[in-house]
N, C-alpha and C positions, 0 to 999 in steps of 0.2 A: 504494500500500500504506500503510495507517495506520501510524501507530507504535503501539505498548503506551502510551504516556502519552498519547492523545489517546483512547485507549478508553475511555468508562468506563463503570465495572464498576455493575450494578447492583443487584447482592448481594454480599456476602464473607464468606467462613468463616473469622472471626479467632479461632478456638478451635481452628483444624486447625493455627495454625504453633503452638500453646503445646502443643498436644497429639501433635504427633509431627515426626519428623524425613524432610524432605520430597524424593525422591529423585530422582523422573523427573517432569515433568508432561505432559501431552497436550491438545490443545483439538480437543474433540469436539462436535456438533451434539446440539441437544433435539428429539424430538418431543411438541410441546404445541399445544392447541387455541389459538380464536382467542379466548378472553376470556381465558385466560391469558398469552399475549402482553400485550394491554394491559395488564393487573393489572403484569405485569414491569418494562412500561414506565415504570409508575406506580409502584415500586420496592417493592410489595409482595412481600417473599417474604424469608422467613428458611430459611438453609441448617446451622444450630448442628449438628441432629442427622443429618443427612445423609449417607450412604455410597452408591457403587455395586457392583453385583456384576456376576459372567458368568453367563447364565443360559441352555443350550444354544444356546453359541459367541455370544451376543447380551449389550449394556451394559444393564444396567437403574442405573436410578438411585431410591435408595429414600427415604423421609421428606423428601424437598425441599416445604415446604409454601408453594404460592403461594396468596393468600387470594384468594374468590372477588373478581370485577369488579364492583363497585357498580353499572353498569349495563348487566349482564348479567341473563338471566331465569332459564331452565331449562337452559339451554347452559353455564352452568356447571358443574364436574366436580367432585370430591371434592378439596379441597384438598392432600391428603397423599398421593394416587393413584400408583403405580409410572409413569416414566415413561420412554421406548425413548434411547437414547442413538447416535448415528450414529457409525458410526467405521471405517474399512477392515477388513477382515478382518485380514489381517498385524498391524494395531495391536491389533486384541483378541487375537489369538493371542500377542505378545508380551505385553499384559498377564497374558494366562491363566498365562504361563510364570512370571513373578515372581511373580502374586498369590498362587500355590497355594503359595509358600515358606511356612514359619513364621513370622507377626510380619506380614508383608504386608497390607494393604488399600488399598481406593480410594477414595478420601479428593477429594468435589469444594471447590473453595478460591473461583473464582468464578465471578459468571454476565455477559455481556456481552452488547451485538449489536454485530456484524460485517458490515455491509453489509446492513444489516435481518435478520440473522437472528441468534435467539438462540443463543449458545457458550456452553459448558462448560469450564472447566479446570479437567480432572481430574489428581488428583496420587495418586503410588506413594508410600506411606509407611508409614513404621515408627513403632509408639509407642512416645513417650518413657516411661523410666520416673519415677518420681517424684521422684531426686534429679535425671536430668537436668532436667526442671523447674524444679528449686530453682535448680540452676545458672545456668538461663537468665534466671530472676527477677535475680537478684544481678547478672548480668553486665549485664543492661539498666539496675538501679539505680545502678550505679558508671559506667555512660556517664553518664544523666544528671547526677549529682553533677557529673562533672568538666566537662559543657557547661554545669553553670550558674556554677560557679567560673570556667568561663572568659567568659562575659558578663559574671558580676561584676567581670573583670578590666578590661573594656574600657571601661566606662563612667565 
C-alpha cells in the first residue's frame, strides 16, 4: 500500500481550501478516454472551477478541463466534457444525504494515479464566508511572521 506522500498528485484545487471549509473527503475513480490519461500524465489539467454533482443516483464531475494531447488526432474529446465519476452506491447515497443540506457541495481538491489509474478526491464542503477568509489570510500571515522571527533568531 502506498503512503499519501509518495503519491503524487497531478493537479490540485488550491482555491477549494481558501474557498470553503472542508469536511468529509472521499477518493473516487474517473472515467476518461485514452488521450486524456496521457494529457494527465503530462500534468495538463487545471481543476480552479470544478465541482461534482449526483445526477440520477450517478457522480458526474463538471468543468475539470484537461487540454487536448499534442499527439492525439480526432480521438481527442472536448476539453471541458462532463465526466462519470466511480464510487459504491452507499458512498453516493451518503453523499446525496449531506449534499442536499443547505450550504453543501462537492468540491474535487485532487487528481492522482493509484496503481495506474486515475483518482479523484472529492471533498464535502461548506463555503467560507468572506470574513472567515479574512481570518484565515491573517492567521497564515502571523504564522509566517513569527517563523521568520524565528530563523532570524537562529542564525
Amino acid at each position: 500500500m502506498k503512503k499519501e506522500d509518495e503519491i503524487k498528485a497531478v493537479a490540485t484545487n488550491r482555491k477549494a481550501f481558501h474557498l470553503y471549509h472542508i469536511e468529509d473527503k472521499l477518493e473516487v475513480g474517473i472515467v476518461l478516454a485514452g488521450t486524456e490519461v496521457k494529457s494527465l500524465r503530462a500534468g495538463k489539467a487545471n481543476m480552479s472551477d470544478a465541482y461534482a454533482s449526483i445526477e440520477d443516483g450517478e457522480l458526474w464531475l463538471h468543468n475539470l478541463h484537461i487540454s487536448p494531447y499534442e499527439a492525439g488526432n480526432r480521438a481527442n474529446l472536448d476539453p471541458i466534457r462532463k465526466r462519470k465519476l466511480l464510487a459504491h452506491r452507499q458512498e453516493i447515497r451518503k453523499l446525496f444525504a449531506k449534499a442536499a443540506q443547505k450550504g453543501y457541495t462537492l468540491v474535487p481538491l485532487r487528481i492522482y494515479f493509484s496503481d495506474s489509474r486515475a483518482k479523484l478526491e472529492l471533498a464535502l464542503a461548506v463555503g467560507k464566508k468572506l470574513f472567515d477568509r479574512r481570518e484565515a489570510i491573517k492567521e497564515r500571515d502571523l504564522r509566517r511572521e513569527e517563523e521568520r522571527e524565528r530563523r532570524g533568531r537562529r542564525e
